[in-house]
mmCIF file of the C-alpha atoms, coordinates in Angstrom:
data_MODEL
# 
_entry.id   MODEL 
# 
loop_
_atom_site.group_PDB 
_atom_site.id 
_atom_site.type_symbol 
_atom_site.label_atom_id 
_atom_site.label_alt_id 
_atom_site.label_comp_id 
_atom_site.label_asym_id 
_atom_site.label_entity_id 
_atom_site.label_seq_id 
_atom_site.pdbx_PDB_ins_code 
_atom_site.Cartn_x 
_atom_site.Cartn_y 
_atom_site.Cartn_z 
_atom_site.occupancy 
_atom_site.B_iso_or_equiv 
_atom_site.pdbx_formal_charge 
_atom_site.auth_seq_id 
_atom_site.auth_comp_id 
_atom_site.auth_asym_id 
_atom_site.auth_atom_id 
_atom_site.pdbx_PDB_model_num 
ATOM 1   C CA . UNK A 1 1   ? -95.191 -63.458 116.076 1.00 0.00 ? 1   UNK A CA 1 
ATOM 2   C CA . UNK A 1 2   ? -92.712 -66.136 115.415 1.00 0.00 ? 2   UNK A CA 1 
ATOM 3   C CA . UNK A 1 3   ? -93.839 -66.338 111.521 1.00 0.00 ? 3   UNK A CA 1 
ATOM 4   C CA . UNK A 1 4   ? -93.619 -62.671 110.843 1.00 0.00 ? 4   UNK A CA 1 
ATOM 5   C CA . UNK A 1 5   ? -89.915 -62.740 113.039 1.00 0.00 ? 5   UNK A CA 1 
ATOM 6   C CA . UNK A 1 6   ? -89.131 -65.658 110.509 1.00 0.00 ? 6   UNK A CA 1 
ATOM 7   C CA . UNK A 1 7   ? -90.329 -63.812 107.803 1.00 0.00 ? 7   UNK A CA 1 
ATOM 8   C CA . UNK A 1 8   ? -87.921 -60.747 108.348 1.00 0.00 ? 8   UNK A CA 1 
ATOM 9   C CA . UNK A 1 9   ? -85.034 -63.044 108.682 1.00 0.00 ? 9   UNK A CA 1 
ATOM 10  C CA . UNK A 1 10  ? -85.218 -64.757 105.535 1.00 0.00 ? 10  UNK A CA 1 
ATOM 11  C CA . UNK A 1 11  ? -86.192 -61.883 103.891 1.00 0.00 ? 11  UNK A CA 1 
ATOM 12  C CA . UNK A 1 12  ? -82.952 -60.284 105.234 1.00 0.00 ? 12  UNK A CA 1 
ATOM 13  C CA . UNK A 1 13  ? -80.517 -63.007 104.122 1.00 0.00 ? 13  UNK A CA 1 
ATOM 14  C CA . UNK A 1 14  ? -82.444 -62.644 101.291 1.00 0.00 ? 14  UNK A CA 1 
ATOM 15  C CA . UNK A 1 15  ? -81.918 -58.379 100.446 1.00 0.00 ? 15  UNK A CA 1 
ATOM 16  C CA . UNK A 1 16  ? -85.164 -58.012 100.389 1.00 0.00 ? 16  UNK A CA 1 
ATOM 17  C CA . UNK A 1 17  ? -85.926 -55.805 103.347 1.00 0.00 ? 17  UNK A CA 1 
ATOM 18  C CA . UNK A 1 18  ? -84.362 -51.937 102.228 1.00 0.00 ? 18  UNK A CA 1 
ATOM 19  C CA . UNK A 1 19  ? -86.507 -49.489 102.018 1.00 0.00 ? 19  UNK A CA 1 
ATOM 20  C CA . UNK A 1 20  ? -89.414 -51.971 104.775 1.00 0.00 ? 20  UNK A CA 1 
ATOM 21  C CA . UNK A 1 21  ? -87.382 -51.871 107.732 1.00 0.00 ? 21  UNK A CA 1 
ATOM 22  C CA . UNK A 1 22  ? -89.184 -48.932 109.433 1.00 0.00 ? 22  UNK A CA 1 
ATOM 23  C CA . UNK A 1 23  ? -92.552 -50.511 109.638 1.00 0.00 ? 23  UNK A CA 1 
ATOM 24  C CA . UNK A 1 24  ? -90.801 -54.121 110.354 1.00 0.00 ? 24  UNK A CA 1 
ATOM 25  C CA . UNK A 1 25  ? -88.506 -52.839 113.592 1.00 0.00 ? 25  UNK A CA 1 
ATOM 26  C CA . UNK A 1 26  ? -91.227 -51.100 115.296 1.00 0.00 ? 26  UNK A CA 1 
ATOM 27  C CA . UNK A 1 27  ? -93.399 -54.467 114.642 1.00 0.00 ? 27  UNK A CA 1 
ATOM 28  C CA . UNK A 1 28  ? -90.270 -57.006 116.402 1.00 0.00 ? 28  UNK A CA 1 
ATOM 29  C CA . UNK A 1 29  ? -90.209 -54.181 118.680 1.00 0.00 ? 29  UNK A CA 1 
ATOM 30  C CA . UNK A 1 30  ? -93.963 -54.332 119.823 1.00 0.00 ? 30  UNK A CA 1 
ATOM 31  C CA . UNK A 1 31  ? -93.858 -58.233 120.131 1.00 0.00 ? 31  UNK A CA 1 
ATOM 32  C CA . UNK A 1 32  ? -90.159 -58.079 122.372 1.00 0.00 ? 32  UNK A CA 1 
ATOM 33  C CA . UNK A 1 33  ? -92.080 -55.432 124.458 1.00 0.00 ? 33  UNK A CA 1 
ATOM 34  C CA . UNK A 1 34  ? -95.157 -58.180 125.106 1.00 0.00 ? 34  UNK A CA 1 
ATOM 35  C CA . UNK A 1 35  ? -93.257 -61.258 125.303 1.00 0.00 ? 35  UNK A CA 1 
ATOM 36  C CA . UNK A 1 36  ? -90.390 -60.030 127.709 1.00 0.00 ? 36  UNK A CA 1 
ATOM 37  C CA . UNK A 1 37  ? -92.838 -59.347 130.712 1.00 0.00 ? 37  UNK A CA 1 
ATOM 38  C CA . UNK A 1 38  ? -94.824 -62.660 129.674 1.00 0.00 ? 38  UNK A CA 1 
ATOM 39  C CA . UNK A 1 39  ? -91.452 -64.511 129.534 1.00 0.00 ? 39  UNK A CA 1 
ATOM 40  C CA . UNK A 1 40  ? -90.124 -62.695 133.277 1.00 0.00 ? 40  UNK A CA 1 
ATOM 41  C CA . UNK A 1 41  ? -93.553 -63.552 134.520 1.00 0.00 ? 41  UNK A CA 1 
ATOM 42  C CA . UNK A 1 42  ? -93.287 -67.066 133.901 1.00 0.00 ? 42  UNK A CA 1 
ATOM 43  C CA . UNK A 1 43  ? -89.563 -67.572 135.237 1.00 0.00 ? 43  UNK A CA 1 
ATOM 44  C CA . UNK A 1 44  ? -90.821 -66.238 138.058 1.00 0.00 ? 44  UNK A CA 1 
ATOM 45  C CA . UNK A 1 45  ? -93.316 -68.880 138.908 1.00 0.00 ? 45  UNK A CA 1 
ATOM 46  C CA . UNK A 1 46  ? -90.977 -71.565 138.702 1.00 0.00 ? 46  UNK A CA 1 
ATOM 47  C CA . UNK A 1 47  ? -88.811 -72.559 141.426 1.00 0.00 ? 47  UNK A CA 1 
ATOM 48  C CA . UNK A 1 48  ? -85.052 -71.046 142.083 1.00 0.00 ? 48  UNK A CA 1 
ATOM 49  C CA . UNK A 1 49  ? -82.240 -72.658 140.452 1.00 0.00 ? 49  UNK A CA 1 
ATOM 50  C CA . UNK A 1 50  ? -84.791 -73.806 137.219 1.00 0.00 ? 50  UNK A CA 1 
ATOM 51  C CA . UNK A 1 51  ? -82.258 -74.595 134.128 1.00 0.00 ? 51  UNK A CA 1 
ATOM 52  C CA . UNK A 1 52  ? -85.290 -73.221 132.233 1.00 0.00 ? 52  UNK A CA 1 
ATOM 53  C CA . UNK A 1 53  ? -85.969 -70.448 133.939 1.00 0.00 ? 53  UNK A CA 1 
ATOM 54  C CA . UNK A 1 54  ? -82.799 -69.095 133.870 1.00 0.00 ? 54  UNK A CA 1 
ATOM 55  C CA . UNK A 1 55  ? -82.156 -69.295 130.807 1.00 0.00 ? 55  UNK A CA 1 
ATOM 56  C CA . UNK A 1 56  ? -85.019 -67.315 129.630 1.00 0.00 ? 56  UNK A CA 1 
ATOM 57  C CA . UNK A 1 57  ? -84.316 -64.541 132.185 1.00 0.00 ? 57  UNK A CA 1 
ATOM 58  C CA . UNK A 1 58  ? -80.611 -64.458 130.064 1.00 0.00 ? 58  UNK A CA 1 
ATOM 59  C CA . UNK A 1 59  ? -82.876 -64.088 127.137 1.00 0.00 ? 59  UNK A CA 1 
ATOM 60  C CA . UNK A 1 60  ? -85.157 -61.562 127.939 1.00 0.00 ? 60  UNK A CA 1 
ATOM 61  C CA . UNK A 1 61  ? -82.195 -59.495 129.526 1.00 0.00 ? 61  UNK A CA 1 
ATOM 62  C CA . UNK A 1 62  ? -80.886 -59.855 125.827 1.00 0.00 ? 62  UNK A CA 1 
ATOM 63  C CA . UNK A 1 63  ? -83.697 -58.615 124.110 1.00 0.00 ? 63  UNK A CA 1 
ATOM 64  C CA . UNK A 1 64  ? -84.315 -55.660 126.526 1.00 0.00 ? 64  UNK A CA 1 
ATOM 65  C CA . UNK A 1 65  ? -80.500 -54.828 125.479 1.00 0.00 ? 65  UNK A CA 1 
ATOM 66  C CA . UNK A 1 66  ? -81.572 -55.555 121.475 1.00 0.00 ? 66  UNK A CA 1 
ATOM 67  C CA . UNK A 1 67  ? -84.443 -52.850 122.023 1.00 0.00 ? 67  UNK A CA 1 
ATOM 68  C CA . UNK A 1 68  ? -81.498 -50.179 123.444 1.00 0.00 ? 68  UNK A CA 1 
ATOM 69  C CA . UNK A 1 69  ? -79.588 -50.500 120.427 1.00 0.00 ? 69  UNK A CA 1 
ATOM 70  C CA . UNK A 1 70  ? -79.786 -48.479 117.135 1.00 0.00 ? 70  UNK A CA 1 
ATOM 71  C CA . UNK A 1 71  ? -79.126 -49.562 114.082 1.00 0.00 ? 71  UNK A CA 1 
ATOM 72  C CA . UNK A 1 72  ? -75.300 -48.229 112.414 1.00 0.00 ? 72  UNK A CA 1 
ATOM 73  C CA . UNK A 1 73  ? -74.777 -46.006 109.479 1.00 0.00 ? 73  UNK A CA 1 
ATOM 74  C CA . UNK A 1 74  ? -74.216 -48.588 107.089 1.00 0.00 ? 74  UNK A CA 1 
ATOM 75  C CA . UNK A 1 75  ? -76.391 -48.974 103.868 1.00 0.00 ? 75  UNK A CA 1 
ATOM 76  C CA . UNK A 1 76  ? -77.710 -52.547 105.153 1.00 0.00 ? 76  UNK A CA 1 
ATOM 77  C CA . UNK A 1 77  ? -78.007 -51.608 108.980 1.00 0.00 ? 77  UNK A CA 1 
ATOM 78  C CA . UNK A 1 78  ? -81.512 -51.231 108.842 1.00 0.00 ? 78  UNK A CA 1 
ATOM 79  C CA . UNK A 1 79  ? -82.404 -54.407 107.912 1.00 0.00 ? 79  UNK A CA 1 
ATOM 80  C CA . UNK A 1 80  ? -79.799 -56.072 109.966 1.00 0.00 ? 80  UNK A CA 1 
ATOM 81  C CA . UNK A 1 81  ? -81.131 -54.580 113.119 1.00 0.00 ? 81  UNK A CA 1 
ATOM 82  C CA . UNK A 1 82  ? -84.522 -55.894 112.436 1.00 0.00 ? 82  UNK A CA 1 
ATOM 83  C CA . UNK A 1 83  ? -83.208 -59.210 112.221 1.00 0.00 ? 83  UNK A CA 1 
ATOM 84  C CA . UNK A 1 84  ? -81.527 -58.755 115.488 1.00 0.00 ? 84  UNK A CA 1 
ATOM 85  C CA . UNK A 1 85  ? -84.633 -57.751 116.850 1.00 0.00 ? 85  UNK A CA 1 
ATOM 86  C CA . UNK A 1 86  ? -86.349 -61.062 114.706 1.00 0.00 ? 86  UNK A CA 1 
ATOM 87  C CA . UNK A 1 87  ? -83.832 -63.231 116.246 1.00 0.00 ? 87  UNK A CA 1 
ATOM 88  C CA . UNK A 1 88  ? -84.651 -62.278 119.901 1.00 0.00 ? 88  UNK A CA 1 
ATOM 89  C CA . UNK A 1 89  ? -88.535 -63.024 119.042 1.00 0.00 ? 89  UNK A CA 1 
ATOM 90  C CA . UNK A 1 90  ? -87.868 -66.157 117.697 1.00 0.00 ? 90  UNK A CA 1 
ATOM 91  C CA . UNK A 1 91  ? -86.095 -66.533 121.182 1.00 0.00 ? 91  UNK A CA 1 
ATOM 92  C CA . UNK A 1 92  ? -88.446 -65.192 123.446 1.00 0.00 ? 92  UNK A CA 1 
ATOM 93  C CA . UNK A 1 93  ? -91.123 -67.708 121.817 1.00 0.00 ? 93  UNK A CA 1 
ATOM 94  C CA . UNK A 1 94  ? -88.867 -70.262 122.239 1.00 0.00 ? 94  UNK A CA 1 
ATOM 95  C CA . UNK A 1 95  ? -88.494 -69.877 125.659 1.00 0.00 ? 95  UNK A CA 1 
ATOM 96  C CA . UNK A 1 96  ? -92.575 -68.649 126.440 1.00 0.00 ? 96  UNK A CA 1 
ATOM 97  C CA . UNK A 1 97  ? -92.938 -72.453 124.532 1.00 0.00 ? 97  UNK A CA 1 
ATOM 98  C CA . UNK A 1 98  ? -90.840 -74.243 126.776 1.00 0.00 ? 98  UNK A CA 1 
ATOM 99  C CA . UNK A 1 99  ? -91.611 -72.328 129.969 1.00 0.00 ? 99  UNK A CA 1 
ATOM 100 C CA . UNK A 1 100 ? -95.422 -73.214 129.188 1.00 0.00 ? 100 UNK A CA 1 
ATOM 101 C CA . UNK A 1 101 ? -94.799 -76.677 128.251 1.00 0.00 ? 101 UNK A CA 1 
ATOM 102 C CA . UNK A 1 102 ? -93.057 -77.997 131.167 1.00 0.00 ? 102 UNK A CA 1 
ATOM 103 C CA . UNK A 1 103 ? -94.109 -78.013 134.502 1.00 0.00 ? 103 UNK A CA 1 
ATOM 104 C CA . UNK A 1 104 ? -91.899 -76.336 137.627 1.00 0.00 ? 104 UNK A CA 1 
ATOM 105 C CA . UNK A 1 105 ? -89.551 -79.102 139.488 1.00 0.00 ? 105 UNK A CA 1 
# 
């Protein structure tokens, strides 16, 4: 997940995604609709008031908010959405990493 999210953005900064972005949003899209429960779920289990956990809630709250959103009518909003929706992968694996790799308080 975080490769191909790291993919799209550098192929974005790059122009390289026109004409792609279809087949690349619903992709981010799929792996933001698997990682927000797994990231939820495992705030949950850690004890209130967790720096951690909080912080990924924020994050998954953000994504959810990234799926809602449509890309503009500008010739390059395609491919900026799907970086949005990159970004907020990269982010959710971010915080699935560091909600796995540290135990609760």
């Amino acid at each position: 997940m975080r490769a191909a999210a790291g993919w799209v953005c550098r192929a974005e900064a790059a122009g390289e995604l026109e004409g792609n972005t279809g087949a690349l949003v619903a992709e981010m899209r799929g792996y933001i609709c698997r990682l927000v429960p797994e990231v939820r779920a495992l705030a949950r289990g850690r004890t209130s008031g967790d720096v951690l956990s909080a912080i990924a809630s924020i994050g998954a709250d953000e994504a959810e908010r990234r799926l809602g959103a449509r890309p503009g009518s500008q010739p390059d909003a395609h491919s900026r959405y799907a970086r949005k929706l990159a970004m907020a992968v990269i982010s959710l694996c971010d915080q699935h990493e560091s909600l796995t790799r540290t135990s609760a308080p």
